[in-house]
Each structure stands twice: as C-alpha cells, then as structure tokens.
ZAGUGU-990515 format. One record per residue (C-alpha): residue number from 1; residue in three letters; x, y, z. Coordinates in Angstrom, 1 decimal. Layout:
<nodes>
NODE  nr rest     c1     c2     c3
NODE NUM  ALA      X      Y      Z
...
</nodes>
This chain:
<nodes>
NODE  nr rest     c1     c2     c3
NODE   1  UNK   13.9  -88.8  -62.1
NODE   2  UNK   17.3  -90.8  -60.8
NODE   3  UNK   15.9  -92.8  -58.0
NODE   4  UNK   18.3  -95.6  -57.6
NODE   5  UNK   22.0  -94.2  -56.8
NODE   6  UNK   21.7  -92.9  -53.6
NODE   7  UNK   24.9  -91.7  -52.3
NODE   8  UNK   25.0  -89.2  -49.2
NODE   9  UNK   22.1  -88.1  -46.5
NODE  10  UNK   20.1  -90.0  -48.9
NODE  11  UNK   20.6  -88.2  -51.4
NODE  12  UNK   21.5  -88.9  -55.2
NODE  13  UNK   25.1  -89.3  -56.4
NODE  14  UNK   24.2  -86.3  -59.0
NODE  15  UNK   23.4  -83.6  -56.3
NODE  16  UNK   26.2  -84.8  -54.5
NODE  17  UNK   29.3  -84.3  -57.7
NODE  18  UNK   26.7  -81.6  -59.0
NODE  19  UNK   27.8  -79.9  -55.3
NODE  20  UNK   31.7  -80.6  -55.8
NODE  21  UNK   31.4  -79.0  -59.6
NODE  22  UNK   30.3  -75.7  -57.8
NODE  23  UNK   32.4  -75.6  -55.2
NODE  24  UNK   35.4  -76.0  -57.5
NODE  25  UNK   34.0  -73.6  -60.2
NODE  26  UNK   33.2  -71.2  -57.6
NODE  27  UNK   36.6  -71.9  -55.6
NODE  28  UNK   38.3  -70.6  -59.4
NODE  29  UNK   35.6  -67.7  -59.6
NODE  30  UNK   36.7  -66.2  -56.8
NODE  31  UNK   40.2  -66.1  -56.8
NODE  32  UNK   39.6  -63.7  -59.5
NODE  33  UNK   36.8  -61.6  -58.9
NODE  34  UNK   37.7  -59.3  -55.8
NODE  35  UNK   40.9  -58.9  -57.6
NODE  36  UNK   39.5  -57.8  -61.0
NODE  37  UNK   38.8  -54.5  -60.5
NODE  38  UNK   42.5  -53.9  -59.2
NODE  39  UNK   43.9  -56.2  -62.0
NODE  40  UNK   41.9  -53.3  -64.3
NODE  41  UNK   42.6  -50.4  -63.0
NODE  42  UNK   46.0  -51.8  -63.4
NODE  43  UNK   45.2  -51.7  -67.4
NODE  44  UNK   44.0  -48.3  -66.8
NODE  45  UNK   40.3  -48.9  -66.8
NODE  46  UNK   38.0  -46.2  -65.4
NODE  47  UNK   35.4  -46.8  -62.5
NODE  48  UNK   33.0  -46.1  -65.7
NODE  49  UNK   34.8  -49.0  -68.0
NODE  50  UNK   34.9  -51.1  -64.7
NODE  51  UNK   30.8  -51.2  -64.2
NODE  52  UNK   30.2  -51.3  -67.6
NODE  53  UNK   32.0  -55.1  -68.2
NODE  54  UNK   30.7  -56.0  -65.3
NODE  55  UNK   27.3  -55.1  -65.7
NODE  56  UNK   26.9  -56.1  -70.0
NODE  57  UNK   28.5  -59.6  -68.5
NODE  58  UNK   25.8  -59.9  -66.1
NODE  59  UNK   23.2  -58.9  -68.3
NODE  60  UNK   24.0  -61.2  -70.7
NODE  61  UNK   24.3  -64.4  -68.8
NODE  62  UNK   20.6  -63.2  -67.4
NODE  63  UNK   18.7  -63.7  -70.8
NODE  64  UNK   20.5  -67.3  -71.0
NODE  65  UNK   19.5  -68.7  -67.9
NODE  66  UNK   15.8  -68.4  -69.1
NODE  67  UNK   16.6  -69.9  -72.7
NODE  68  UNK   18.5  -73.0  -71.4
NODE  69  UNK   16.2  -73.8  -69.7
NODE  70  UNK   13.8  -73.8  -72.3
NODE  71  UNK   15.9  -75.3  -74.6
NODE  72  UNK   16.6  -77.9  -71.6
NODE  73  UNK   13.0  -78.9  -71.7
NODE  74  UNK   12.4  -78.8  -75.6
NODE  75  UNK   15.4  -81.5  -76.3
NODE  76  UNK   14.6  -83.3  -73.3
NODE  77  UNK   18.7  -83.0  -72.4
NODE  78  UNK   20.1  -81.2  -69.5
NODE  79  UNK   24.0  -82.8  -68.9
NODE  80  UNK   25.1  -81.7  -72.6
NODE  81  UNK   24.1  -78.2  -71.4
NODE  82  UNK   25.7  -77.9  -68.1
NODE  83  UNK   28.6  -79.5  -69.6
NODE  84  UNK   29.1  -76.9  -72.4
NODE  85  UNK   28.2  -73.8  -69.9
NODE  86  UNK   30.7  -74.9  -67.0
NODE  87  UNK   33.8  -75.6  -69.7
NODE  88  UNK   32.9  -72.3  -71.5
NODE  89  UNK   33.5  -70.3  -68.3
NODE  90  UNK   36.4  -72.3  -66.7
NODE  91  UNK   38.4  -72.9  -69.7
NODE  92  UNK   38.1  -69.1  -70.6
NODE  93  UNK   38.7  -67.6  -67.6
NODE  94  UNK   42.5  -68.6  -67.0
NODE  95  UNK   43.1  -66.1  -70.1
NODE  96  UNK   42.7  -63.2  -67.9
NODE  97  UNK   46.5  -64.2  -67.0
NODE  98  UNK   47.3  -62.7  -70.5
NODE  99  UNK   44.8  -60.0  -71.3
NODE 100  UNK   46.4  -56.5  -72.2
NODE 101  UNK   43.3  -54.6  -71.9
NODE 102  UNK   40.4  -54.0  -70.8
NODE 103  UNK   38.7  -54.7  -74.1
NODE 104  UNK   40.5  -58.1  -73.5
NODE 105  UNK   38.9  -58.3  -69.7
NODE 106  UNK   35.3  -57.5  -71.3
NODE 107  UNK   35.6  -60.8  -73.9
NODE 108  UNK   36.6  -62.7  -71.1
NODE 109  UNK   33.9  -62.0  -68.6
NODE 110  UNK   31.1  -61.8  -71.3
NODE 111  UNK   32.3  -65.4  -72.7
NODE 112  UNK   32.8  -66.6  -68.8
NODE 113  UNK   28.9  -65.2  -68.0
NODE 114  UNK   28.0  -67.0  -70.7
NODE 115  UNK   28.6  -70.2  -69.6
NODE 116  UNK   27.4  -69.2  -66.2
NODE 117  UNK   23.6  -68.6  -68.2
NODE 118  UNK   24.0  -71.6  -70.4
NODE 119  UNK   24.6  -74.2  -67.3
NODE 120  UNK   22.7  -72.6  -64.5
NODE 121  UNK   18.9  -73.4  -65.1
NODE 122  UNK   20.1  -77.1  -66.6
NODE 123  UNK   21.9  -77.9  -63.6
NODE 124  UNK   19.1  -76.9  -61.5
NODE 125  UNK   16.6  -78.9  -63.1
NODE 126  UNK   19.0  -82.2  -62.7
NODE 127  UNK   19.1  -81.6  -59.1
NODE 128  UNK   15.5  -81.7  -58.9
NODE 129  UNK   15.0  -84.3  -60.8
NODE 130  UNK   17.2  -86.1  -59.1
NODE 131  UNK   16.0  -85.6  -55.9
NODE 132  UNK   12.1  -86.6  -54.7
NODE 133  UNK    9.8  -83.5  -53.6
NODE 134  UNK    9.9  -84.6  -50.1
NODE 135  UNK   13.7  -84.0  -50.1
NODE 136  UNK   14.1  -81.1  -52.4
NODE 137  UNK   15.0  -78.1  -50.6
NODE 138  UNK   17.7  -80.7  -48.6
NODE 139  UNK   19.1  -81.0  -52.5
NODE 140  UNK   19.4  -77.7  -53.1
NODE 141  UNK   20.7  -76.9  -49.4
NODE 142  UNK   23.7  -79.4  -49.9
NODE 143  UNK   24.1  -77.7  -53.3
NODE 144  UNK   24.5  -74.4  -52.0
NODE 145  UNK   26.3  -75.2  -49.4
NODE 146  UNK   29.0  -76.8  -51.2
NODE 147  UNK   28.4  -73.9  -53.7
NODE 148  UNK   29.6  -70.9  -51.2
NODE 149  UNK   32.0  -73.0  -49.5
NODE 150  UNK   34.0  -72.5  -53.0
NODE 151  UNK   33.1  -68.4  -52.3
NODE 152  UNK   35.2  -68.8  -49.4
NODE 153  UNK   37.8  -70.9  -50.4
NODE 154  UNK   38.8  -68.9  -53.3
NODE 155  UNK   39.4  -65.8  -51.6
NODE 156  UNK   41.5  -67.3  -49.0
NODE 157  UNK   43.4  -69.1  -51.4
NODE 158  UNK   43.6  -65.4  -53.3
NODE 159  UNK   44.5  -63.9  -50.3
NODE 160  UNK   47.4  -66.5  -49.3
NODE 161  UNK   49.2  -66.1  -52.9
NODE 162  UNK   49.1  -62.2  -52.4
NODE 163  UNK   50.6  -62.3  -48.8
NODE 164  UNK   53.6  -65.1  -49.6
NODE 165  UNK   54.1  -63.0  -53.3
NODE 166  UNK   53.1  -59.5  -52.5
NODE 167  UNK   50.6  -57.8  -54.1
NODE 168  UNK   51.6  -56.4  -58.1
NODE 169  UNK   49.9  -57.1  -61.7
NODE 170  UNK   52.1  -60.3  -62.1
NODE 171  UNK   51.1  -62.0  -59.1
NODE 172  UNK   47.3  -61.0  -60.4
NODE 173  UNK   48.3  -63.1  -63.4
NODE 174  UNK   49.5  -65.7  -61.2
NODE 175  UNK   46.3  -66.3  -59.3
NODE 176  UNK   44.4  -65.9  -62.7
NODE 177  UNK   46.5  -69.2  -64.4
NODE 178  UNK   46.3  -71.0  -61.0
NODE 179  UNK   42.1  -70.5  -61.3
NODE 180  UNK   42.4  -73.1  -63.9
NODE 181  UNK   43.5  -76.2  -62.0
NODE 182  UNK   40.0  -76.2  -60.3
NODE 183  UNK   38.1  -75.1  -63.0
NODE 184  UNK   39.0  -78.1  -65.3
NODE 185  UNK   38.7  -80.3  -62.0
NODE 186  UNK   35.2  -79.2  -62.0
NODE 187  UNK   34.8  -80.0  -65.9
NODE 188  UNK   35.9  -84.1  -65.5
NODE 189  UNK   33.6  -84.4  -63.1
NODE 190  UNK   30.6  -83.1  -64.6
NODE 191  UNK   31.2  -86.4  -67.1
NODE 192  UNK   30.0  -88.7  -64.2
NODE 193  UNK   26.5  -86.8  -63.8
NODE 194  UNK   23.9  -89.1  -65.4
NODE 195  UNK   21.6  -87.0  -67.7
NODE 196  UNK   17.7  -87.1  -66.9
NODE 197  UNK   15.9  -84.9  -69.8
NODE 198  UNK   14.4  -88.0  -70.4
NODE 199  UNK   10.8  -86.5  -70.8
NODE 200  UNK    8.1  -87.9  -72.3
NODE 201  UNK    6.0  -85.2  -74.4
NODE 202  UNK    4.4  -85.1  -77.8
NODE 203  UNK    5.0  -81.7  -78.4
NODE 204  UNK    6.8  -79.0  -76.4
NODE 205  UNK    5.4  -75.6  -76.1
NODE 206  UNK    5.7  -72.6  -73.0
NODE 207  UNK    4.1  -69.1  -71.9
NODE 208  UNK    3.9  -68.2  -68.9
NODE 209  UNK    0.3  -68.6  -68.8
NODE 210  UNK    1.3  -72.3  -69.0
NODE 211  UNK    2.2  -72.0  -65.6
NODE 212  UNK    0.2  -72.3  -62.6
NODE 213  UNK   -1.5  -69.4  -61.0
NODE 214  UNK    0.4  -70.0  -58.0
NODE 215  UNK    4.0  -70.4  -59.5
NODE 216  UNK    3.4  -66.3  -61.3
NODE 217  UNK    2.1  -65.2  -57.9
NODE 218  UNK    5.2  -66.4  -56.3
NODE 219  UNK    7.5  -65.6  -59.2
NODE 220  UNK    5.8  -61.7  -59.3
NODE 221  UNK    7.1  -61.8  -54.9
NODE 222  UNK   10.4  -63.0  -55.9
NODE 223  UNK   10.7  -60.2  -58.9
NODE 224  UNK    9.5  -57.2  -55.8
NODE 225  UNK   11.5  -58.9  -53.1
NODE 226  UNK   15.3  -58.6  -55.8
NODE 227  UNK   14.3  -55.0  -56.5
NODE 228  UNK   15.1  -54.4  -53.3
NODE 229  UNK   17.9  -56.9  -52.6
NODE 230  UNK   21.0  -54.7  -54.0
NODE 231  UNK   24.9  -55.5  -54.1
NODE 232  UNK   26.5  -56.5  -50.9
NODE 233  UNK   28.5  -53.9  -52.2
NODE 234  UNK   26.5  -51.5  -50.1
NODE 235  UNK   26.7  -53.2  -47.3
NODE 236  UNK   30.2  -53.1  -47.0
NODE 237  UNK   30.3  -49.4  -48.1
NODE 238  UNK   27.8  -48.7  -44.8
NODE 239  UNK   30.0  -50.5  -42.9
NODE 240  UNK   32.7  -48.8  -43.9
NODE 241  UNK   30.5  -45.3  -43.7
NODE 242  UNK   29.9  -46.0  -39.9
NODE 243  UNK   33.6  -47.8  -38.9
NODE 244  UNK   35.9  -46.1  -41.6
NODE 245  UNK   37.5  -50.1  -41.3
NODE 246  UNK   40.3  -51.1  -43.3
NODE 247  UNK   40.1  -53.2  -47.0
NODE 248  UNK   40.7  -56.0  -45.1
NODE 249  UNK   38.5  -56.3  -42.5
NODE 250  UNK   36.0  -55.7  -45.2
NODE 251  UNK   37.1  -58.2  -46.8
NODE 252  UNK   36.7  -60.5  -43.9
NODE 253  UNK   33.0  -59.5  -43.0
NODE 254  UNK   32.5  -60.8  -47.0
NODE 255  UNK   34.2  -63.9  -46.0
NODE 256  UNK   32.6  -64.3  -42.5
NODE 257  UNK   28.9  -63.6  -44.3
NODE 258  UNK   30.0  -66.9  -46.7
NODE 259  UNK   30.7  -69.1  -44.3
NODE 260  UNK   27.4  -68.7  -42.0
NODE 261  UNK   26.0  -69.2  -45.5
NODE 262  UNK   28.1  -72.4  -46.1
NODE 263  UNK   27.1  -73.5  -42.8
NODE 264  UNK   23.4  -73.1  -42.5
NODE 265  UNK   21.9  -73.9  -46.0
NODE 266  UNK   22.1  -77.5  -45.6
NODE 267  UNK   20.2  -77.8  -42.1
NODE 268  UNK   17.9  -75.1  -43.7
NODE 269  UNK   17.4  -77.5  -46.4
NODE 270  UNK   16.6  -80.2  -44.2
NODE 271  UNK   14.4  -77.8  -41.6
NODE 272  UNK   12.0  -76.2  -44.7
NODE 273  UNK   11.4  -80.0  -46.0
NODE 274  UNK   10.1  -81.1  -42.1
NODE 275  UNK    8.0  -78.0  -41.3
NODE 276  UNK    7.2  -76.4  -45.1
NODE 277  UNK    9.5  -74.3  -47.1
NODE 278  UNK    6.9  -71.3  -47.3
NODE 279  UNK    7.7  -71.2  -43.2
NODE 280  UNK   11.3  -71.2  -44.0
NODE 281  UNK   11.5  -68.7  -46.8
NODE 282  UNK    9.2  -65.9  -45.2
NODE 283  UNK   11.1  -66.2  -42.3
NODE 284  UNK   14.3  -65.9  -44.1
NODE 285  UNK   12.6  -62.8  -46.1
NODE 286  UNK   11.9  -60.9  -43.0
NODE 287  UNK   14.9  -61.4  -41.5
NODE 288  UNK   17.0  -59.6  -44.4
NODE 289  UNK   14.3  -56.7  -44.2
NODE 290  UNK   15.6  -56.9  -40.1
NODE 291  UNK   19.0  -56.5  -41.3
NODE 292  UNK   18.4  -53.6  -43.8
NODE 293  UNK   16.4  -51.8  -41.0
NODE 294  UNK   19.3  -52.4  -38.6
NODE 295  UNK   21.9  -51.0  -40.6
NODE 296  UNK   20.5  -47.7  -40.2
NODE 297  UNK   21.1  -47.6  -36.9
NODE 298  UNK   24.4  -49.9  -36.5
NODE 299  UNK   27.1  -48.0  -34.7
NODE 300  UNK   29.3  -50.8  -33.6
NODE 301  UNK   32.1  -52.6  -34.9
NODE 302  UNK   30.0  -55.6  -33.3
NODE 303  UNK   26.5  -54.7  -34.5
NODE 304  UNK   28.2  -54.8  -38.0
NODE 305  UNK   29.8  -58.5  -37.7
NODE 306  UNK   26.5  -59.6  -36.5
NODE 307  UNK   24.8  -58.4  -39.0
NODE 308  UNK   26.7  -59.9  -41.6
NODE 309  UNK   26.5  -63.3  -39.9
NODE 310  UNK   22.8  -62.9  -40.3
NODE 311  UNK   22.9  -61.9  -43.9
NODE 312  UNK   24.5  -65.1  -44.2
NODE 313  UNK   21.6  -66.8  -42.5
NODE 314  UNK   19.3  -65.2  -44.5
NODE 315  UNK   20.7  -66.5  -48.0
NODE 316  UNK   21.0  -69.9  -46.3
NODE 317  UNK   17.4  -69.8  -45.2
NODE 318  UNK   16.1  -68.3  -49.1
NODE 319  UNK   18.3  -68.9  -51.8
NODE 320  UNK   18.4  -73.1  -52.2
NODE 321  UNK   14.5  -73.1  -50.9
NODE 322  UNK   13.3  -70.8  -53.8
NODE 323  UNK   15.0  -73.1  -56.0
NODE 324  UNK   13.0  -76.0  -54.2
NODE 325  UNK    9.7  -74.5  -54.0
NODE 326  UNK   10.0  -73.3  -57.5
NODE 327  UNK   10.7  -76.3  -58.8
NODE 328  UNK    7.9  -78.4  -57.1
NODE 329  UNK    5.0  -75.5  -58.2
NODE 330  UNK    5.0  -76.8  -62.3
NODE 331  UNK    5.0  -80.0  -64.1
NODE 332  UNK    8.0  -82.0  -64.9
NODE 333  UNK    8.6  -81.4  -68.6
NODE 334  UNK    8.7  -77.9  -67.8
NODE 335  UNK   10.7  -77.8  -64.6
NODE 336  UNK   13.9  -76.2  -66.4
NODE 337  UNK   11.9  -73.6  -67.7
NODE 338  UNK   10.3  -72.9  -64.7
NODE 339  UNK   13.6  -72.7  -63.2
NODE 340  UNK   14.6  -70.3  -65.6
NODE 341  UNK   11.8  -68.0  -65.2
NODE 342  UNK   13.2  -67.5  -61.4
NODE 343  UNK   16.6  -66.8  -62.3
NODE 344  UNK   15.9  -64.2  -65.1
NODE 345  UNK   13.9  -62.3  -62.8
NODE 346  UNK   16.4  -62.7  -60.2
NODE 347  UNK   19.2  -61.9  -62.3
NODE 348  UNK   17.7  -58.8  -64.4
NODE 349  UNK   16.8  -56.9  -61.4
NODE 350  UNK   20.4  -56.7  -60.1
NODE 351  UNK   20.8  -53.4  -62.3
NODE 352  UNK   17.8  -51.7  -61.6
NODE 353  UNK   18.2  -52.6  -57.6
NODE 354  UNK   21.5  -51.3  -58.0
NODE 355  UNK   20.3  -48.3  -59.5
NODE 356  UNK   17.6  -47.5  -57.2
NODE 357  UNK   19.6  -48.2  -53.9
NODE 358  UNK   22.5  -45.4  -55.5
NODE 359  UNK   20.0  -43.1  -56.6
NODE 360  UNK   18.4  -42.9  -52.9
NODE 361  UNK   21.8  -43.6  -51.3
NODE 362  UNK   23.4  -40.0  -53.1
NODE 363  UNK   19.8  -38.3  -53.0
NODE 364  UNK   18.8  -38.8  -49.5
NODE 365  UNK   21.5  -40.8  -47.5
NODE 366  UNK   22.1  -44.6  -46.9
NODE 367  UNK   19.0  -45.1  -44.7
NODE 368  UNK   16.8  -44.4  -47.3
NODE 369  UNK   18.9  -47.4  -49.3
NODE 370  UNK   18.3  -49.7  -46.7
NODE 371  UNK   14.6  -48.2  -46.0
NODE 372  UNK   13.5  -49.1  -49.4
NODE 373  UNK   15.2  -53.0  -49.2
NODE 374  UNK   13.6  -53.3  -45.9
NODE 375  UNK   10.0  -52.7  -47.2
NODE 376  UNK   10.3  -54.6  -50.4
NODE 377  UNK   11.3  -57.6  -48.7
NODE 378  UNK    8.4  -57.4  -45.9
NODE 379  UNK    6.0  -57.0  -49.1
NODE 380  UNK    7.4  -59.8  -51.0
NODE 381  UNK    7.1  -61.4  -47.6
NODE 382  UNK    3.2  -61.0  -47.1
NODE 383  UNK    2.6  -61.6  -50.7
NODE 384  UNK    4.2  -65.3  -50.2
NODE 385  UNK    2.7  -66.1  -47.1
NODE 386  UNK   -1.1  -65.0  -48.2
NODE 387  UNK   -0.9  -65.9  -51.7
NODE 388  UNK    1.5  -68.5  -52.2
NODE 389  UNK    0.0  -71.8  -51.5
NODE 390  UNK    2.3  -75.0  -51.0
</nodes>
C-alpha cells in the first residue's frame, strides 16, 4: 500500500492523477457519446443496429472487468493494466472521425469498451491500495467526483462546437478528432501513477467461496438492487412523457443530474468514512427507490429538476462507497478481484434491467417501470442493512 506521498486532503498522489485520468478520459467520452446515435443514423443505422453496438460493446467490456482483475491479483501488477485499457480506448476512439459505417462504429466502440474492462477493476484496486481503510470511501469520492466532472465537461464542450459550427456529420467528425487531445492527456499521465501489485503470495488461486460470507451477501444486494437500476434513458423519456420538453432541456436535466453528482461524492466520501459507509449507502439506496416512486406522480416541470438533482445525490451517496466497502470486505491479494466481482454484476445486469423496465414500461405503463426499481432498491436496501456487517 503507497503510504508515503501524500498529496491532497491527505490523500495519495495516485488517487489524486488517478482522478485527473478520469476526468479527462471521461471529458473525451462524452463529447462523443450523446452524439453517436445521430452521427449513426447519419450512416444510416437503424434503432435496431444502434442498440445492438451499443449493447455487444457493453457486454463485452463486462466480462473484462472481472478478468483484470483477476489477472491484476495473479501477476501482482495493476499500472501495466490500467495503462494498456485507458490507451486502448482513447487512442481508438478519435477514429470515429473517419468511420464510413456502422460496421466501422461497432469496431470502434467494442475496441473502446475494451479498454474500459481491461483498466477499470486495476485502477480501482490502486486507489485502494493507495489509500488506508479509514480513508477509503474519501478516495473513491475524490475519484468520482473528478470522474463525472469530465461527464459534464464533455457535453458542454460538445455542445459549444455544435452551436459556434452548426450541427451536420462533419462537425460530428470534428468533435470526434478533437476527443483525442484529452484522451492522450489522460494516457501521459497515467505514467506518473506508481504501481502497487506488489503482493506477497505463494500461490494465487480465487472462487467465490474464497470470499467472505459477508462480501457474497453484499455482492447478491448489489446484483438485486442493478436489476432494478435501468438507463437514465428512462428517466428522461418520463420526463419527457409528462412535459413533452424539448432535446435540450433534456439534455440539461442529464447535465444538471452530473453536476449534483460531481458535487456531492466527495463530501459523501468524507461523511460515510466519519459515521460508517453502510449508513451512507442505505440511505443513498432508499433515496433512488424515493425517486423512482416519485416519478410516478411528478407533474411539474419543477418536480422533474428536483428529481434529477437527487438522482445525482443518490449516485454521489452509492457509487464511490460500494467501491470502498467492497474493497475493505476481502483480503489484500485479492482486492482486484474482489473489485471485479462488483463491477461484472453491476455491469451484466444493465441488459436485463433494461429489458425488464421496457417490457413493463410497453405492457403496463411507466409506473410499473419505476414500481419495480423502487422495490428492488428498498430490498437491496434491507438486505444491506440486516445482513451486511461492516
């Protein structure tokens, strides 16, 4: 664990450019992706063509987060794979600029998720073991709030080249060469994160009856509470079902919901290390089950803007501190994997949440959508605060 090179709020110069990296990967993720399914339906891609790429990109990048991890454990090395997932996404992602189909487009985000899988569980693991328990979930709260401040800053960026050019497929390809400067920004800096896979073990060896007990109970709350946590797509759509808004103030609840996430992860951090993270994250659970349950009912233009402001409370107040409690259930030689474990279940269930949330949504109507969310996430909610111990 890197104990010496303390840097900011006391914590370790690795979190801290680990933090940057994000932000400027994310910052060149997102000046592409709300333009990409324009950009392809530009290359005449169908709605079906559309969710396919995205969703065998996705699924892909799922399986990898689990096996870098494990792979990150097994070698004792976690920089060499963070390095090689963040320059496999942001060097290949400026080639949308020149892709003449969607066949091109698929390469491109399969290659780009990828990386994403390859890097993700490493870089997690060096933030925890760069950080001490007592400060852990103020790591990952710096983390992820450098992390979505790039979610907002790409869009804006996006969003000031399309209003000063005008909005066409060549100014698309503009924005998409322009995502590189960032991107290889992010790249020269991940050379001055100091690796620490330095494990001692005889021999390496994982199942998940390796784990703790009480890491699969909290694993088996996060797995219900995802099933139930479906694209903010659907959000936006019941906003839009209850407002008939414009694209663009849609676009600016997104944007709003990031920067109340930007805002509060950090001091949620700091909060769930002072008083426990369990009395963080069930809060933080409950409240999106709140939300779900109130967007049933919303019928205001102000209703809706709240409630987006809280959604972004509620990822402040859960995603860093899963990562922290995660990380502090299971030994140290297996931390990565451990890691791992939470982000394949995390990132597997975004299909079938998907599903389930547009099955109900065109059988039955939004509310049962949000019905169903809503009572997965007070269920995940009791199973971590009887169960869980921490």
């Amino acid at each position: 664990m890197v104990k010496k090179d303390r840097f900011v709020f006391g914590l370790s110069i690795n979190i801290v450019i680990l933090g940057i990296v994000s932000f400027l990967t994310d910052m060149s993720t997102e000046c592409i992706v709300p333009l990409l399914p324009f950009f392809l339906l530009g290359l005449g891609a169908t709605s079906l063509v559309i969710g396919t790429i995205e969703g065998v990109a996705e699924s892909i990048g799922s399986f990898l987060k689990l096996i870098s991890g494990i792979y990150s454990d097994k070698f004792r090395k976690r920089k060499g794979f963070v390095l090689a997932g963040y320059s496999i996404s942001n060097l290949t992602k400026p080639f949308l600029a020149i892709a003449a189909s969607p066949l091109h487009v698929l390469g491109i985000r399969v290659t780009d998720r990828v990386g994403k899988g390859i890097r993700t569980t490493p870089r997690d693991a060096i933030i925890a073991d760069s950080s001490t328990e007592k400060d852990r979930g103020k790591a990952y709260g710096l983390h992820r709030a450098l992390d979505t401040s790039g979610a907002v800053a790409g869009p804006l960026l996006a969003l000031i080249v399309l209003l000063a050019a005008g909005v066409s497929m060549g100014v698309y390809r503009i924005i998409f060469a322009l995502a590189a400067i960032p991107g290889i920004a992010a790249i020269i800096l991940i050379f001055f994160v100091k690796d620490t896979g330095g494990i001692t073990r005889k021999k390496f060896s994982l199942s998940m009856a390796s784990f703790p007990r009480n890491f699969r109970i909290f694993v088996l709350s996060i797995g219900v509470f995802s099933l139930g946590n479906f694209s903010i797509a659907f959000m936006l759509l019941r906003a839009h079902q209850i407002l008939e808004m414009p694209v663009s103030v849609e676009v600016g609840l997104y944007v709003l919901m990031n920067v109340a996430y930007a805002a509060l992860s950090f001091p949620a951090g700091i909060l769930a290390d002072k008083i426990g993270r369990k009395n963080v994250l069930v809060p933080g659970m409950l409240l999106f089950a709140l939300i779900f349950v109130a967007f049933i009912f919303a019928n205001s233009l102000v209703i809706v803007i709240l409630l987006f402001i809280c959604f972004g409370v509620y990822m402040a107040m859960t995603d860093g501190i899963t990562r922290a409690i995660g990380s502090v259930m299971v030994t140290e030689d297996v931390r990565a994997s451990a890691l791992g474990v939470i982000n394949l279940v995390t990132s597997i269930t975004i299909f079938p949440a998907n599903f389930i949330a547009g099955f109900l949504w065109d059988l039955f109507g939004s509310w049962a959508s949000f019905a169903f969310g809503a009572i997965l996430a007070f269920v995940s909610a009791m199973i971590v605060w009887t169960s869980v111990k921490m």
